[in-house]
C-alpha positions as CSV (number, residue, x, y, z in Angstrom):
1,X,12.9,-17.3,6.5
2,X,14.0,-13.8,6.8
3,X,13.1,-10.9,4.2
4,X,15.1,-7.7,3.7
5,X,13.4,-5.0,6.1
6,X,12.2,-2.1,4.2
7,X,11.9,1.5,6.0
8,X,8.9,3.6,4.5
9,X,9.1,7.2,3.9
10,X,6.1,8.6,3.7
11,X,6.9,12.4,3.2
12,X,8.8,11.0,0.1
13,X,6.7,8.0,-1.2
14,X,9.0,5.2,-1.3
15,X,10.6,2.2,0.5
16,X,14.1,1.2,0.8
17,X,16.3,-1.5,2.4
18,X,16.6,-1.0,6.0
19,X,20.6,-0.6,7.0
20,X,21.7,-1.3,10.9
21,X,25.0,-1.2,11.7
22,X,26.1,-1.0,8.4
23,X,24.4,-4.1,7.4
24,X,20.8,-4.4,6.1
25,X,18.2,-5.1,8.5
26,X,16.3,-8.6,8.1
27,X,12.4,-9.0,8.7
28,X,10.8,-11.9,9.8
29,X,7.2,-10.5,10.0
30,X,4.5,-9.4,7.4
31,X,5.5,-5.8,7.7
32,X,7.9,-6.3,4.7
33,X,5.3,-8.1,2.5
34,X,2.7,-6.0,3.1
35,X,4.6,-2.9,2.4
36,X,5.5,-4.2,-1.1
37,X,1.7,-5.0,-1.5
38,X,0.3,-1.3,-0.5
39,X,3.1,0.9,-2.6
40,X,3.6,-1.1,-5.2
41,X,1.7,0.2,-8.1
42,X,-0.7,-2.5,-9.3
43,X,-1.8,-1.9,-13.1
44,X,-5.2,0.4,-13.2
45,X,-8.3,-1.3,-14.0
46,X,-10.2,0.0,-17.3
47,X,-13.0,1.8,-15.6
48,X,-9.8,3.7,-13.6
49,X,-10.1,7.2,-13.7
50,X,-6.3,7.9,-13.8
51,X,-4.0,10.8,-11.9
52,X,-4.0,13.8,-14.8
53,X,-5.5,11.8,-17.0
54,X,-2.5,10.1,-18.4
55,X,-2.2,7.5,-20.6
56,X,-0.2,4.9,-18.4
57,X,-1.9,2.2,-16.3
58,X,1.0,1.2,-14.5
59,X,1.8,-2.6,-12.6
60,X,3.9,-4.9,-12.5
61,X,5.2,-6.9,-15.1
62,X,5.8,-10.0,-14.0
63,X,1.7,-9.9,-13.4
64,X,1.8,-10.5,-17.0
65,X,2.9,-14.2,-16.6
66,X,1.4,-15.0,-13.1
67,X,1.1,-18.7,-12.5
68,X,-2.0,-17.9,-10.8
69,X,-4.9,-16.2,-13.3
70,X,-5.6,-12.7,-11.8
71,X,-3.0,-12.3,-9.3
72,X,-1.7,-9.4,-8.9
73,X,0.9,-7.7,-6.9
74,X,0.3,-4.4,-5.4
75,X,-2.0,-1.6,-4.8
76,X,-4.3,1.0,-6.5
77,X,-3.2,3.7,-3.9
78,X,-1.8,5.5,-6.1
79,X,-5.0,6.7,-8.3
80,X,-5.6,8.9,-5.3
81,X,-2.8,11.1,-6.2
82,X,-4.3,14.5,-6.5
83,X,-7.5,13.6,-5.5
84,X,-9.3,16.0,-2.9
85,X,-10.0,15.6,0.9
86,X,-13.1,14.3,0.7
87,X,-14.5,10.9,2.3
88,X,-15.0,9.0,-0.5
89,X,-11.2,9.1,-0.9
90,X,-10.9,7.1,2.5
91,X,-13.0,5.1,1.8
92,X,-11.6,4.2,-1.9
93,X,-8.1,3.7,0.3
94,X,-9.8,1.2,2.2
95,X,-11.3,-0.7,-0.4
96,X,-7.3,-0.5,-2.3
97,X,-5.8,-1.6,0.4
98,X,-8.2,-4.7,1.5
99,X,-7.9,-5.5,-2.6
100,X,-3.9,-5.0,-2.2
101,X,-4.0,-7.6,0.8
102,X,-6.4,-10.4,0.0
103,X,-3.8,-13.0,-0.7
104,X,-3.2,-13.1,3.5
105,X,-6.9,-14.5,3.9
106,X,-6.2,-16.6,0.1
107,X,-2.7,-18.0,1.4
108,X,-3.9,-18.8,4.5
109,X,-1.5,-16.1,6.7
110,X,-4.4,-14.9,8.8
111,X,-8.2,-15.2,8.6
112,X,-9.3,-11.6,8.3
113,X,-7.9,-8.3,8.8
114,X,-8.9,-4.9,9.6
115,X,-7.8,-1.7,7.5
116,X,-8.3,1.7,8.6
117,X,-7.8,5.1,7.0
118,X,-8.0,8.7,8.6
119,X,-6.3,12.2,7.7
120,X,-3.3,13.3,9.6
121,X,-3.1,16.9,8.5
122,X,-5.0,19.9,8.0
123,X,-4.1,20.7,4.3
124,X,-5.5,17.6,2.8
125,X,-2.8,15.9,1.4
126,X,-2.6,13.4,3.9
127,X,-4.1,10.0,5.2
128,X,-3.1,7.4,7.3
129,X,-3.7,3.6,6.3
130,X,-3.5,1.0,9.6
131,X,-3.6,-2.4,9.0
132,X,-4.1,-5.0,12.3
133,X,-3.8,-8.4,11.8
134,X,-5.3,-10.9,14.6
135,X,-2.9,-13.6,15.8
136,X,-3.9,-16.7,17.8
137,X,-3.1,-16.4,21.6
138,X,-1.0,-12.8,21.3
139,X,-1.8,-8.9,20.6
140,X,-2.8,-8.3,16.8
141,X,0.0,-6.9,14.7
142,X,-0.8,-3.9,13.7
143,X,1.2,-1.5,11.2
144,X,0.3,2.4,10.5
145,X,1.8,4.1,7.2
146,X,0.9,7.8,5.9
147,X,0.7,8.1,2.1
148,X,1.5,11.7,1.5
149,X,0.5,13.3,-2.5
150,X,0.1,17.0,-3.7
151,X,-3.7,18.1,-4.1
152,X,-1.8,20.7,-6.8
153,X,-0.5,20.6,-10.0
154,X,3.2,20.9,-10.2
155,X,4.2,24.1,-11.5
156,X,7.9,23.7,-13.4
């Protein structure tokens, strides 16, 4: 079964359909899947410290009526928005993004996975989140997104 491809663009925050020769682009893989499950915002949990202390805890809304208690699409990457370049924000990354992509050990897609996050630039607003995937008798699949944010207010 083929998905819709989806291109990431990190240096604007968003995903959209893939188009090759004026057609879109189909996806037969994970990469797809897992790039709805990292940049889709899943809703804040209570203890959340959240981006300029707003009011709004974001998800999805179809996690409202989830067949399955607790699921939840998405990830809590983006609480870091605005947060400083320091290591505890890598290592929060991490933790969102092994949260984000738990249902490919619960559905049974792979047995384990590896996530890694490290800066990619000098100012700090930055990071680089790879995910490898082991497969059975081949190279792991492996997929490498930057998640870019401010570390500033915007000034209007």
């Amino acid at each position: 079964m083929n998905d819709i491809a989806l291109e990431w663009y990190s240096d604007l925050g968003f995903a959209e359909p893939a188009i090759v020769a004026n057609d879109l682009k189909p996806d037969d893989g994970l990469r797809t899947a897992i790039l709805i499950s990292l940049f889709t915002d899943r809703r804040a949990e209570l203890g959340d410290i959240l981006p300029d202390l707003a009011a709004d805890r974001r998800g999805w809304w179809a996690d409202a009526v989830s067949e399955i208690e607790g699921d939840r699409i998405g990830s809590r990457l983006w609480l870091l928005a605005r947060s400083k370049r320091e290591n505890q924000v890598l290592d929060r990354a991490r933790q969102y993004v092994r949260e984000a992509l738990a249902w490919l050990v619960e559905d049974r897609i792979c047995e384990d996975f590896t996530v890694a996050a490290d800066w990619v630039d000098t100012r700090g607003d930055a990071f680089a989140i790879t995910v490898t995937v082991p497969r059975p008798g081949v190279d792991p699949a492996r997929w490498r997104f930057d998640f870019v944010w401010t570390t500033e207010a915007s000034r209007e």
